[in-house]
C-alpha positions in Angstrom: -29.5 -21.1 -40.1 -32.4 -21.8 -42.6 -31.9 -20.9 -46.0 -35.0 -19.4 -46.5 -34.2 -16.9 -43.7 -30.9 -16.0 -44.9 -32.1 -15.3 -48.5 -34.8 -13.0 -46.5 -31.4 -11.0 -45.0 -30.0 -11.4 -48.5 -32.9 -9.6 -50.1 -33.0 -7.0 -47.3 -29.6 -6.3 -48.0 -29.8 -5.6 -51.4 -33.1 -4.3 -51.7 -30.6 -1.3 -49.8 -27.8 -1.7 -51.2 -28.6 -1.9 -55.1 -30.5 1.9 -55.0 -27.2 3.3 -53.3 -24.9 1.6 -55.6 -27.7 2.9 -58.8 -27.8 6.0 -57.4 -23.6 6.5 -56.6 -23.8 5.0 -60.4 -25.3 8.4 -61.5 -23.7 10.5 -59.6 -20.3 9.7 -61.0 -21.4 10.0 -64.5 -22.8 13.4 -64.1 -19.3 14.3 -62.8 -18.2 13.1 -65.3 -19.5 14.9 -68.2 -19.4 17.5 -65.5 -15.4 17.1 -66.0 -15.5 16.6 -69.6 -17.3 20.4 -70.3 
């Protein structure tokens, strides 16, 4: 494999991944003050 191909994957994968993970971030800290009211 070249390595300039699998950084293209790499970057495709967390150019998807990273907003979910942001996003399950926020999520769990509005459920948590949520919790704490």
């Amino acid at each position: 494999m070249k390595p300039g191909f699998f950084g293209h994957i790499f970057l495709t994968v967390l150019s998807i991944a990273y907003p979910a993970l942001w996003y399950s971030g926020l999520t769990k800290i509005r459920t948590r003050r949520r919790s704490r009211r």
